[in-house]
N, C-alpha and C positions, 0 to 999 in steps of 0.2 A: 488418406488421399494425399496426395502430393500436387503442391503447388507452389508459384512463386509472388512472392507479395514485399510491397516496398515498408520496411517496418525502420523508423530512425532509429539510430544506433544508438541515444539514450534508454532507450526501451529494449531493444537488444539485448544489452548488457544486464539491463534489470532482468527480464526474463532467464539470459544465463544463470544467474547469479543464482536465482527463485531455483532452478531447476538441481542448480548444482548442491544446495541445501534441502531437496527433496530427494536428490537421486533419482529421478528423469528428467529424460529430456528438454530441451527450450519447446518444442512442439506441442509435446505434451501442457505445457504451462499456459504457451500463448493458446493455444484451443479454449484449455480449461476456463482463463480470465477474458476470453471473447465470448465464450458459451455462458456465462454468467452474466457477462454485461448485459446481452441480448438478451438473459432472461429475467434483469432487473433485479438481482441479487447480487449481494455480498459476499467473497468467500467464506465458507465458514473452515475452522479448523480440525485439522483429524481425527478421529475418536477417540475420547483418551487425552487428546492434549491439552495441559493445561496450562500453556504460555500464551502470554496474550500475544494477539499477531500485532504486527509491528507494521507502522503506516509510514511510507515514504523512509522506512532505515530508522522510525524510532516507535520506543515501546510511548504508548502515549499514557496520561496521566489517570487516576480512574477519574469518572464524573463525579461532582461534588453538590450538582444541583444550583449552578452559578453560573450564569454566560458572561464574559469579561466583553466588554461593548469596544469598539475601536476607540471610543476617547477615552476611557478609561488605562490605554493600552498606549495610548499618546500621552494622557497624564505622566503616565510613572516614566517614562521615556523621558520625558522632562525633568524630571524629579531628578531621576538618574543621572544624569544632563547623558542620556545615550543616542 
């Protein structure tokens, strides 16, 4: 179906980018990550693939069984002097 809808151009570009690393379309991507939003899921990855997907453009770290608290996160900032 065809339609038009106001989508910012941060997400645009994401969606390009998603599409052009898949080899479909931006249509194709933005349905896919609206049909999952609505369905309260996570994408999962393609069959077979074993790279971890990448959040916001980075591979994220595995879990360690440890949640770093925000003062803890402001400590070492300090520490740092960052």
């Amino acid at each position: 179906m065809r339609t038009t809808i106001d989508i910012e151009d941060d997400v645009l570009m994401a969606a390009k980018e998603l599409a052009r690393l898949q080899n479909v379309s931006a249509g194709h991507i933005v349905s896919k990550l609206v049909r999952e939003a609505l369905a309260g899921r996570q994408s999962q990855d393609r069959p077979g693939h074993s790279e971890t997907r990448l959040v916001g453009g980075f591979r994220p770290f595995p879990a360690r069984g440890v949640v770093a608290t925000n003062e803890q996160v402001n400590n070492l900032r300090d520490q740092e002097g960052v």
